[in-house]
C-alpha positions in Angstrom: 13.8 -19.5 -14.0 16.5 -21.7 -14.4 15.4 -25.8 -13.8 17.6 -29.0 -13.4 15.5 -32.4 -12.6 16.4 -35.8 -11.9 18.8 -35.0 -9.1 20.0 -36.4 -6.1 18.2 -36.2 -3.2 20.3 -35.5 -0.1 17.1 -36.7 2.0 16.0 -40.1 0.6 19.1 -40.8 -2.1 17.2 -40.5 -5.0 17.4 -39.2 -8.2 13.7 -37.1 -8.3 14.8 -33.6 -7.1 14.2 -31.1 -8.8 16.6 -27.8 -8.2 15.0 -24.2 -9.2 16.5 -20.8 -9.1 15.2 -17.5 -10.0 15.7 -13.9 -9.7 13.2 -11.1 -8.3 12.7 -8.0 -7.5 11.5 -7.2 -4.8 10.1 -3.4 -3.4 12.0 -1.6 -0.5 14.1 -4.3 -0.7 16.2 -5.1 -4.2 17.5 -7.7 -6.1 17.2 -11.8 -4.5 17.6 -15.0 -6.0 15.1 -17.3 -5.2 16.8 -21.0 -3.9 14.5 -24.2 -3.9 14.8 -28.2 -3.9 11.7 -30.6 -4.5 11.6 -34.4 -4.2 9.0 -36.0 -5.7 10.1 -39.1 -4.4 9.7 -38.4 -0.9 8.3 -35.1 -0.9 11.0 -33.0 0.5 11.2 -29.6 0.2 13.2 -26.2 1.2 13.9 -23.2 -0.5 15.7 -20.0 0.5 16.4 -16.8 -0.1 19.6 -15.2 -1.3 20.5 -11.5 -1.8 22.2 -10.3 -4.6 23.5 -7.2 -3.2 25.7 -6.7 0.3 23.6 -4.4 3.1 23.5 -3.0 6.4 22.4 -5.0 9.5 19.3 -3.3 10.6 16.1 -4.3 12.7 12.5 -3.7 11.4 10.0 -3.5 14.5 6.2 -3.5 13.1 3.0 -3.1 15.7 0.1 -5.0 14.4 -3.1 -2.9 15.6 -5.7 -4.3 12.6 -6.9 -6.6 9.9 -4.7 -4.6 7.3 -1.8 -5.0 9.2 -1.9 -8.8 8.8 -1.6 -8.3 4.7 1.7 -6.4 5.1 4.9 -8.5 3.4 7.6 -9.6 5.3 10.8 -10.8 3.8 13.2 -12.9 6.3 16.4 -14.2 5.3 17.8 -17.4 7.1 20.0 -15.1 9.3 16.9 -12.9 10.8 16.1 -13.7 14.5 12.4 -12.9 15.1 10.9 -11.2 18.2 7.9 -11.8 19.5 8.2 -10.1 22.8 6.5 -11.7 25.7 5.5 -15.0 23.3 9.0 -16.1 21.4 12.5 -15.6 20.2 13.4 -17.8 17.4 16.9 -17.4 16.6 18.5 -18.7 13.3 20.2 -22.1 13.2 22.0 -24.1 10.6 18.8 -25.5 9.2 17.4 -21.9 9.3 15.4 -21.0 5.9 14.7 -17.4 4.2 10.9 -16.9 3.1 8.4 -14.5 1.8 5.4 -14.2 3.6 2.6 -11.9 5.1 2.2 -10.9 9.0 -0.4 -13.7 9.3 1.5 -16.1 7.7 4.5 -15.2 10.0 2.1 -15.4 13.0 0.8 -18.8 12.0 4.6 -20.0 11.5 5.3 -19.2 15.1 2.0 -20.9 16.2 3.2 -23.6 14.3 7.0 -23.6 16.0 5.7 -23.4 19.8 3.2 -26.2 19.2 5.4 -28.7 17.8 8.3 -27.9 20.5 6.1 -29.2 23.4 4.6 -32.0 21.3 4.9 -35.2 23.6 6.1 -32.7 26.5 5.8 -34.5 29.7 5.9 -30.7 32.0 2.2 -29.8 32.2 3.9 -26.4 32.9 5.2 -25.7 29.6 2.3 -27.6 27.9 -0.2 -24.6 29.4 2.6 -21.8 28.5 2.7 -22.8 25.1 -1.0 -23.2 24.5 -1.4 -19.7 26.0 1.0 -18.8 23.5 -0.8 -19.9 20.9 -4.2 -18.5 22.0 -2.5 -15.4 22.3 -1.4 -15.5 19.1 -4.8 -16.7 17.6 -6.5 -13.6 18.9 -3.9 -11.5 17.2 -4.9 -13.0 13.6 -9.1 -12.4 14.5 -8.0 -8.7 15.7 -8.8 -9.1 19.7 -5.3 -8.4 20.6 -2.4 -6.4 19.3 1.2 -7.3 18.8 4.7 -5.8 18.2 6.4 -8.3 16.0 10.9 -7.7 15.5 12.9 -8.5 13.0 16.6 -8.4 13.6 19.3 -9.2 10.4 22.9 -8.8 10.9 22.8 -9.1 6.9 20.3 -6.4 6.3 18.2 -8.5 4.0 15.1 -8.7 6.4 12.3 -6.2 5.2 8.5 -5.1 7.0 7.3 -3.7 3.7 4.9 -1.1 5.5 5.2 2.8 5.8 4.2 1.6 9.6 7.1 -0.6 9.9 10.6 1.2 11.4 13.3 0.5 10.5 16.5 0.8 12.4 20.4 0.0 13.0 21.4 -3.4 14.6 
């Protein structure tokens, strides 16, 4: 893993950012290179992911029907859009961020997206939307309710790492 410390911050303007990149492999998927910047100054942080190889746009649509299926990986690069039919869309945008994660940890992202966006929301309308959203969501991750969950990537460097997963053109 390569390391440089002591850089500048782009956040608070100081000099305690630390820049890290590595390489992985990663199944069904290939070759990445792992992007992140840490201030210990004022405890910003982002990373990303890059691919190291050109792909095919495709679109990975996944149904979550059990505990197990919350485990599964998921790999999104900062130019997926995620479905959530009937719950969100959340379409990439400049500040947009590639992760690894699991199908829980996905789900709690998106719990965290919808409750932030209505924080200090004066529309009682699209308070009680969103917080059915969210208590939709929450009985997907305790296994009272299933979900079909999208990935689309005009890149190709999106993955639902599951023999259950299809995987399709763009």
């Amino acid at each position: 893993m390569a390391e440089l410390k002591n850089q500048h911050c782009s956040i608070c303007g100081g000099n305690k950012a630390t820049l890290r990149e590595e390489e992985a492999e990663i199944p069904h998927f290939g070759r990445i290179f792992i992007l992140s910047v840490e201030c210990s100054d004022c405890g910003y942080r982002k990373s990303d992911i890059e691919p190291a190889e050109k792909k095919e746009p495709c679109k990975y649509t996944f149904e979550i029907n059990s505990d197990d299926d919350l485990n599964v990986k998921v790999v999104k690069s900062g130019d997926a859009t995620v479905k959530i039919p009937h719950v969100i869309t959340m379409e990439p945008g400049p500040a947009s961020s590639g992760y690894i994660t699991n199908v829980e940890g996905l789900i709690e992202r998106v719990k965290k997206i919808i409750e932030a966006s209505v924080e200090g929301e004066d529309d009682a309308s699209l308070r009680k939307k969103a917080k059915n959203q969210v208590k939709k969501l929450g009985k997907v991750l305790v296994g009272r309710e299933k979900l079909k969950l999208i990935i689309e990537d005009p890149t190709g460097h999106s993955a639902i790492i599951s023999d259950k997963a299809v995987k399709g053109k763009l």
